[in-house]
Structure formats: C-alpha cells, structure tokens
N, C-alpha and C positions, 0 to 999 in steps of 0.2 A: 456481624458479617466479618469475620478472622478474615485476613488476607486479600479484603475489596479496597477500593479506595475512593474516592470522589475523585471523577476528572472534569467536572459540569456540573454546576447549579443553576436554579433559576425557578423562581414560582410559576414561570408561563409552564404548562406540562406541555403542550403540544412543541413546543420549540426543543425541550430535553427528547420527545420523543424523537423526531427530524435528527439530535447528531445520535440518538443512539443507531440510528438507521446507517447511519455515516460506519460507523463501529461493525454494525454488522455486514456491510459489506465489505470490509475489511479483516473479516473473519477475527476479530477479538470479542471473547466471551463479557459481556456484560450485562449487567439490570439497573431496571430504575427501582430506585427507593423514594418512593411517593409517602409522605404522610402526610398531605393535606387531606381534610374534611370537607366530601363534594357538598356537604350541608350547606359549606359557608364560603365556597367556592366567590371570588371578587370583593369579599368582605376585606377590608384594609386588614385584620387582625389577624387573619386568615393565610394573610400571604407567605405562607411557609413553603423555604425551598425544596422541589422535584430535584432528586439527587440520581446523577448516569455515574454508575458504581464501574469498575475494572479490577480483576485482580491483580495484584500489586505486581507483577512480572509484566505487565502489556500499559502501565502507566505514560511512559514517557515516549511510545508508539500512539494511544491515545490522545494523549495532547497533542501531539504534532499534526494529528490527523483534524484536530479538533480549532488548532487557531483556526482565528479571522484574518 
C-alpha cells in the first residue's frame, strides 16, 4: 500500500475498529489491514497486529485525533 501508513496497531480488532470509526467521522480516508487468521483467532501465536492505515498526508491529523 504506496502512500498508507500505520497510525494504530493492536491484535484486539474490535478496538482498531472503534478509532477507525473515530477517523471517519472526521472525514480522513482510511483502512484496516487485518492479517490475522480467524482460524486461530486467541491463540497466543496468533496474536498478530490489526493495522488502521492513513495516507501519508492525514498522518499527523490522525494521530492527534487518535491520542489517549
């Protein structure tokens, strides 16, 4: 994905989903990049991070949107 970037990780997906919610009301185009395996979904080996993507121009709008 040229020109996306990570603004949020984290294996929980429901929780990446909630701030990209955050993102879209804020009219900044974004996606999750999910490559966990719903197979093994709680499995400790499994635990691979759900990534909320931004294109590189709405970065550091994102983040700010995004602290805690």
């Amino acid at each position: 994905m040229d020109g996306w970037v990570s603004v949020y990780a984290d294996a929980f997906a429901p929780g990446v989903e909630m701030r990209k919610q955050i993102l879209v009301d804020a009219d900044i185009p974004c996606v999750i990049l999910n490559r966990q395996d719903s197979s093994y979904s709680g499995v400790g080996f499994a635990s691979i991070d759900v990534q909320l993507m931004v294109p590189k121009e709405f970065i550091e709008k994102a983040q700010s949107l995004l602290q805690l």
